[in-house]
N, C-alpha and C positions, 0 to 999 in steps of 0.2 A: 417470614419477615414481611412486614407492612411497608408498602411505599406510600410516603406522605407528599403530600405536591402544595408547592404554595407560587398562587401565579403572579403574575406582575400585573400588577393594575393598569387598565388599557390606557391610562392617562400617560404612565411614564415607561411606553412601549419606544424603542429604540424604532426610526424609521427605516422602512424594509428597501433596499437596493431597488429600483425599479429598470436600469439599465442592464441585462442581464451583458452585454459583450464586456463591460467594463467590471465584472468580477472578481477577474483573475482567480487565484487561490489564493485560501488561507488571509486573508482581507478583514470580512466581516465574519461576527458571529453573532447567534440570537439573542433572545431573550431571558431563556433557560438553560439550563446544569443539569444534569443527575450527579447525583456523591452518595458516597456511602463509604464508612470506614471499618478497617477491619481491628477488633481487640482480640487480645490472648487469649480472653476470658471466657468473651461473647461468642467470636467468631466475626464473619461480618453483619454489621447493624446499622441503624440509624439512616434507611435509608430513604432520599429525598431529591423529590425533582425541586428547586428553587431559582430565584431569579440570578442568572449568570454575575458574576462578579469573582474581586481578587482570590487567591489564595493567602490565607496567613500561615505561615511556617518561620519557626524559631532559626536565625543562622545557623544553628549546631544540625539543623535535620539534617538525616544522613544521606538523605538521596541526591544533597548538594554538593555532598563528598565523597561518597561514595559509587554514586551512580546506581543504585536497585531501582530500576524502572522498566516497564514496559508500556508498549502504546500496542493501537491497531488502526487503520483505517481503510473506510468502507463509505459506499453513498445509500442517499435516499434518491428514486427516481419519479417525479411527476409525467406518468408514462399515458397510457392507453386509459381512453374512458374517462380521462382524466382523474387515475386511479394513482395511488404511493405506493410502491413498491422498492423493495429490499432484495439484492441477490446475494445467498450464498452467507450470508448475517451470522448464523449461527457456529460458520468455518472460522471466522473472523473469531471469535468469542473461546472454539478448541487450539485455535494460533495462539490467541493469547494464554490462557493457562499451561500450555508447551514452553512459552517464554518463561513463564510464571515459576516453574518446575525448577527450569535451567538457573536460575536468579534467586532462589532459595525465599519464593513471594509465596504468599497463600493463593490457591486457584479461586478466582473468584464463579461464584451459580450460575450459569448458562442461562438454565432454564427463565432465572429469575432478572438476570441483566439484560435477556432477549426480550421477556416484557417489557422492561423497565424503557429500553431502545424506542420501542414501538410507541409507547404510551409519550415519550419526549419530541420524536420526531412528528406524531399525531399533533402534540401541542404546539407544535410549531411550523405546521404543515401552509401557513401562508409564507413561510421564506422556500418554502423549495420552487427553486425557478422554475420557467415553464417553456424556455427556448431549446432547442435542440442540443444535446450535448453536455446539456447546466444539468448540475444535481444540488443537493443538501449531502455538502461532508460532514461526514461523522470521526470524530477521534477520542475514542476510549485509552484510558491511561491510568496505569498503579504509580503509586510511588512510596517508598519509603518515609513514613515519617516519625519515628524516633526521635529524639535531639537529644542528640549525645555522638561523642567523635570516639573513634575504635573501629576498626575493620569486623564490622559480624551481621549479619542480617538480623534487619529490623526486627519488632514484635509488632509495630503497629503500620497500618497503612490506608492510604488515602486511594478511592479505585473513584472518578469521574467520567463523564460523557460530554464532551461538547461538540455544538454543531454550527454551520453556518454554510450560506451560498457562495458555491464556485462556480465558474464557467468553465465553458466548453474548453477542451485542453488544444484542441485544434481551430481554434477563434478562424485562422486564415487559410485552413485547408489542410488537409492530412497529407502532409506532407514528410520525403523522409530527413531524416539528421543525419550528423556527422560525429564519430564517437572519436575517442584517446584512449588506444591501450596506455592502463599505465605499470609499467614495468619498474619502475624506483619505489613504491609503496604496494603494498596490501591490505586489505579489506578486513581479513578477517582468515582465524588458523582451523583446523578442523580440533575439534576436541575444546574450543573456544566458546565463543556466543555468537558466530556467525550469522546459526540457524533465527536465534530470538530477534524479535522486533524491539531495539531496546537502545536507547539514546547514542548509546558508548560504538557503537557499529556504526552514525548519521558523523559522529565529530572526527572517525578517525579517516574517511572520505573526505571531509573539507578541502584540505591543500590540495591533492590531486583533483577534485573537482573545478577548485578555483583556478588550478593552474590548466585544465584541458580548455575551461573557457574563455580565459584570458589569449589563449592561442585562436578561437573560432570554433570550439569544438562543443558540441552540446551536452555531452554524457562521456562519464569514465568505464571502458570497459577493463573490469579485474580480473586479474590471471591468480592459481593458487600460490599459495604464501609460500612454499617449500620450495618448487623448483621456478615459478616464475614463468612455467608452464603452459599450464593447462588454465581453459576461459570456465569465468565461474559466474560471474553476473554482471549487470550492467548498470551505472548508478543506482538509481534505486530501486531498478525492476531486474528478470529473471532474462536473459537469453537466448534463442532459437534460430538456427542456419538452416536451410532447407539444401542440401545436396540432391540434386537429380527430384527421384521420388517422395525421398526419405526427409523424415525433420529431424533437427538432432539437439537436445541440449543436456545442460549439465545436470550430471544425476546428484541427489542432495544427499550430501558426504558428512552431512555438518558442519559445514560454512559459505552456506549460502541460504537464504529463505526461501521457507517453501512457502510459494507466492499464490496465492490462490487462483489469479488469473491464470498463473501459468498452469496450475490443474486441471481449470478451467479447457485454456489451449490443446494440452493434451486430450483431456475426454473430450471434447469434440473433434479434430481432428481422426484420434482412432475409429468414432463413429462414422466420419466422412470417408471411411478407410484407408487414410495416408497412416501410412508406416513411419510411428515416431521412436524416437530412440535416446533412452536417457543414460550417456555412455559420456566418459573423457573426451575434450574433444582438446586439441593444441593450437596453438593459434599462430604456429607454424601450418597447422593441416588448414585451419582456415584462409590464413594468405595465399595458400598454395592451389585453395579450391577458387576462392577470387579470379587470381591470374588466369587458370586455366577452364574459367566457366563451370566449376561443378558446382561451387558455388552460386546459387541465383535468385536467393532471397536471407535476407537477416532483419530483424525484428525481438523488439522487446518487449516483456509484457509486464504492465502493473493497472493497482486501481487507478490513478489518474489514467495516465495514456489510455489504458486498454490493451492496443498495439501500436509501439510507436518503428515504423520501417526504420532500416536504416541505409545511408545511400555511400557512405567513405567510412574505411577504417585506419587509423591512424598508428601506423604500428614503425618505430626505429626512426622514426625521421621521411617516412614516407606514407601518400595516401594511397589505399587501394578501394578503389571503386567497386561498389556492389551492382550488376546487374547493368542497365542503362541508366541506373542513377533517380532509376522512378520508385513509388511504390509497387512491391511485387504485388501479382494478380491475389496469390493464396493471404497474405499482409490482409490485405482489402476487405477479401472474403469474410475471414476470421473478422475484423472489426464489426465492421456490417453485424454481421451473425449477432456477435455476442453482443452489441448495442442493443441492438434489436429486443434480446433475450431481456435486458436489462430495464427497458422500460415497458416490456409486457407486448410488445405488439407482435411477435411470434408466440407458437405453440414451445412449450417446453418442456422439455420430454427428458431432461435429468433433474428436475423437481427444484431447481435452481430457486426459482423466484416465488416471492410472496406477497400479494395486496396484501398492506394492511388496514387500508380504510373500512375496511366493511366487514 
């Protein structure tokens, strides 16, 4: 398959953020798209970097009604040497086709969407900020587009790339949060679509989300759907309690994503030779480690944060304090490290990261 590119002419280029602290996320994006659609026929085709703009879809598409979607997201880092580098891209791209499998999508070409990444973020390689912490996000997305109402997976589909500059997630200091079990809703069932990265798992988080923040609370932490239990993720990243020696988080049962950071987490970790442990854990056991100090570090991991500590947990109508309420020393480590990793100014030694400037 040919990829055709057609650029925006430098006259009616969109102007680039030049304050990187005032980013936030999710704000701006470029000046370019990749698209490519998939036919019954073809397979996928037609595909093309162009100048970013709407999407046109019929009200009857199905993925308005039905929800057949998947995303991913991932950065670009203006790192070392003042070199662009990519961590771990290609994990991002075997998540998605996992989701793809589960949602009855076509997989879309690795090989041929990891060029296609490369050759879009190159093209747009003056918005990747240059302050500590900034990147260029990246959000690949399928969708269903069919137009026609009925319960059935599509035949046709829309698979895109778009990007834009975010800030540093920690703008005023890594600092830790304060979470909300939430025990009146759940997440996600196992045998479900827990594990996919896919719309319908973002919208059923809302109200508990909205409601732990309206209290003061930064992130919802979810217990499993059946007994109400056992801890399984953390708004939108993965979970880790450090008992004594050991780190322990939830093992992927199918209803929880397997988060790449937190992959990440673990193989470093095991190489630093902390003993990690992906077992049940109840959150009766972790109140109980809180109280009596075995408990001494918690922490979540995703692509924004990375590591976000965390310093209260909010479980029945009560807070229980993590630690002295700082971030843990191991928290730190790990950040540090994998930043590090991420904009190339360490040695990397699980083959994680890629220049692709050169």
């Amino acid at each position: 398959m040919d990829l055709y590119v057609e650029e925006v002419e430098p006259s009616r280029r969109k102007p680039i953020p030049t304050d990187d602290a005032s980013l936030g996320f999710g704000k701006f994006f470029s000046d370019h798209m990749f698209k490519m659609v998939y036919d019954p026929d073809k397979g996928w085709c037609d595909a093309r970097i162009e100048p970013y703009g709407p999407l046109t879809l019929d009200p009857a598409t199905l993925v308005l009604h039905y929800g057949q979607e998947a995303f991913e997201g991932l950065k670009a880092y203006r790192g070392k040497d003042d070199g662009i580098y990519l961590f771990r891209h290609r994990d991002n791209f075997k998540r998605l086709n996992a989701s793809c499998r589960r949602l009855v999508m076509p997989e879309v070409p690795e090989d041929f969407v990891s060029d296609a990444l490369k050759q879009l973020v190159l093209l747009e390689k003056d918005w990747i900020p240059r302050s500590p912490g900034c990147a260029l996000y990246i959000r690949p997305n399928i969708i269903a587009t069919d137009a026609a109402l009925g319960v059935r997976p599509s035949q046709t589909y829309l698979f895109y790339i778009i990007v834009g500059p975010v800030g540093a997630y920690y703008a005023e200091g890594f600092n830790p949060v304060a979470i909300h079990v939430a025990d009146d809703y759940v997440r996600a069932v196992r045998g479900g679509v827990g594990f996919a990265k896919t719309a319908g798992n973002y919208a059923a988080g809302l109200l508990a989300q909205k409601q732990a923040k309206d209290k003061g609370y930064a992130q919802v932490l979810w217990l499993d759907a059946i007994e109400r239990k056992y801890v399984e993720e953390v708004g939108t990243m993965n979970i880790f309690f450090r008992f004594g020696d050991a780190v322990v988080t939830s093992p992927l049962t199918g209803s929880i994503l397997p988060g790449i950071t937190r992959d990440s987490v673990i193989q470093v970790l095991r190489k630093w030779g902390v003993n990690v442990l992906e077992r049940t854990i109840s959150i009766d056991q972790v109140i109980k480690g809180l109280a009596t100090g075995a408990v001494t570090e918690v922490f979540g991991t995703g692509t924004a944060a990375i590591i976000s500590p965390v310093k209260t947990i909010h479980y029945k109508g009560e807070d229980h304090g993590v630690g002295d309420g700082n971030t843990g020393p191991l928290s730190k480590e790990l950040y540090d490290y994998l930043l590090a990793l991420q904009y190339g100014e360490i040695e990397d030694p699980f083959g994680w990261v890629e220049r692709i400037d050169r």
